[in-house]
N, C-alpha and C positions, 0 to 999 in steps of 0.2 A: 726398716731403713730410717734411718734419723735426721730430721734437714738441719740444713748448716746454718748456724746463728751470722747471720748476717748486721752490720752497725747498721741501720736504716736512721736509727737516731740523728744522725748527722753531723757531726765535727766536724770542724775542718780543721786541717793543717798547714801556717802559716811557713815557706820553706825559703829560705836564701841558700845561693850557692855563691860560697865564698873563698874557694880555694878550685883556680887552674886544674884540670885534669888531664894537661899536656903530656906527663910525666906517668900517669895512670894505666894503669891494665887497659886492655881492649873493653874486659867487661864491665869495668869498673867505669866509660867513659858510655857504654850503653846503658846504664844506671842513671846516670844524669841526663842524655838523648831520652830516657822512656819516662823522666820524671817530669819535663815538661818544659825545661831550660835551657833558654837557647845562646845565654851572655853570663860574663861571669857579674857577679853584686846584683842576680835577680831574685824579685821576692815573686814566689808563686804562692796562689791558694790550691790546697789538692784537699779533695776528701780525706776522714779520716779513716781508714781501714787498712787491714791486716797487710795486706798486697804495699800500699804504701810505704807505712812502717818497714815494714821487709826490705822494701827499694833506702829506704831513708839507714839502716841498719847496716849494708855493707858497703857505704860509703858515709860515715859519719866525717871522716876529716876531711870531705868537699862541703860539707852543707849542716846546716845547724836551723835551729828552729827560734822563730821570729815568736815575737809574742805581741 
C-alpha cells in the first residue's frame, strides 16, 4: 500500500473573495461557506493543499489569489 504525499512543507494560500455568490448554485455558495469566508472583499490565509486548490478551482470567478 502506498501513503499519500501529503504538502507538510507549508504554503499558504493568500484568498479574496471578490464577486457576490447571490446568483450562484447552492454548491457553488457551499464552496465559499467551507473556504472560510464569511463577507464579500475578504482576504483569508488557508493552507496550501490539494483539498484547497480543489475548493479554489470550481469557483474561480468568486475568488482570486492575493499575493
Amino acid at each position: 500500500m502506498t501513503a499519500k504525499k501529503t504538502n507538510t512543507g507549508g504554503g499558504k494560500l493568500h484568498l479574496k473573495w471578490v464577486r457576490s455568490a447571490i446568483c450562484a448554485p447552492v454548491k457553488q455558495k457551499r464552496v465559499i461557506k467551507g473556504l472560510g469566508f464569511t463577507r464579500l472583499n475578504q482576504v483569508i490565509e488557508r493552507p496550501d493543499t490539494q483539498a484547497i486548490r480543489g475548493m479554489v478551482a470550481k469557483v474561480p470567478h468568486l475568488v482570486e489569489f492575493v499575493e
